[in-house]
C-alpha positions in Angstrom: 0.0 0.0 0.0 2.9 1.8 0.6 3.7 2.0 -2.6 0.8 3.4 -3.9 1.0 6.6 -2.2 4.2 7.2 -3.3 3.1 6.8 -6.9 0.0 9.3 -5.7 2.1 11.6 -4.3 4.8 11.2 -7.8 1.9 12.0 -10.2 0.5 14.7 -7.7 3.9 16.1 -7.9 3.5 16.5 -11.5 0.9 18.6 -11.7 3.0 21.2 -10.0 3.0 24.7 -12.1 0.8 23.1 -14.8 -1.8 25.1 -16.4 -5.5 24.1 -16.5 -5.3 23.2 -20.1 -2.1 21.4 -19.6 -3.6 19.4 -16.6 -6.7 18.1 -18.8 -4.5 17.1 -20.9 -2.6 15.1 -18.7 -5.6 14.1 -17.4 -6.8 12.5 -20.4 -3.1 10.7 -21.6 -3.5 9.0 -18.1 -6.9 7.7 -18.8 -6.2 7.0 -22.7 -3.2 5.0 -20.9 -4.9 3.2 -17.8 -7.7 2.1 -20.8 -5.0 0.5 -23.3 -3.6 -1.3 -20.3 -6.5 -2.4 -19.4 -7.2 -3.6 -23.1 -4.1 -5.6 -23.4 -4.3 -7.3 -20.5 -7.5 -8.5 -21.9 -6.3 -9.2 -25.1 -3.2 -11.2 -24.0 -5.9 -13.3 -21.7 -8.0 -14.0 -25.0 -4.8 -14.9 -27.3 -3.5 -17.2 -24.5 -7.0 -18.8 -24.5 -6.7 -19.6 -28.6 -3.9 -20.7 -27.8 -4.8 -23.5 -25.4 -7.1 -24.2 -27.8 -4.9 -24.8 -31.1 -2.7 -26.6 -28.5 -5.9 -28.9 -28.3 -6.8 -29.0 -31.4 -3.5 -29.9 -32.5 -2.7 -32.5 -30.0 -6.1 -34.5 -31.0 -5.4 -34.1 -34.8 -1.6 -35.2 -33.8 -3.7 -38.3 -31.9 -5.6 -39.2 -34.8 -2.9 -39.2 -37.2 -1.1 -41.2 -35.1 -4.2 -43.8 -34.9 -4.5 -44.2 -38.4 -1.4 -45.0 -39.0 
């Protein structure tokens, strides 16, 4: 938890001497960022998902090769 509030206090820190305009903006590269985080992790859960599932897929066609041999 510790740790947290030091990032709190490092991004509090700069805002220092930053205009409105500039702090919106900031604002909203933080969020475009914490979102395509967010995204990726979700997208690297769905691509390990596939694939577990080609890795099935190609262990029973690897099987059934193998049996009709």
């Amino acid at each position: 938890m510790a740790t947290s509030v030091k990032y709190k206090d490092e991004i509090l820190n700069e805002f220092n001497d930053l205009s409105d305009e500039q702090a919106t903006n900031l604002m909203k590269i933080m969020r475009l960022f914490k979102e395509s985080i967010i995204r990726q992790r979700e997208y690297d859960f769905d691509i390990k998902r596939e694939f577990e599932e080609w890795d099935k897929l190609s262990d029973e066609a690897f099987l059934n090769f193998e049996d009709n041999l």
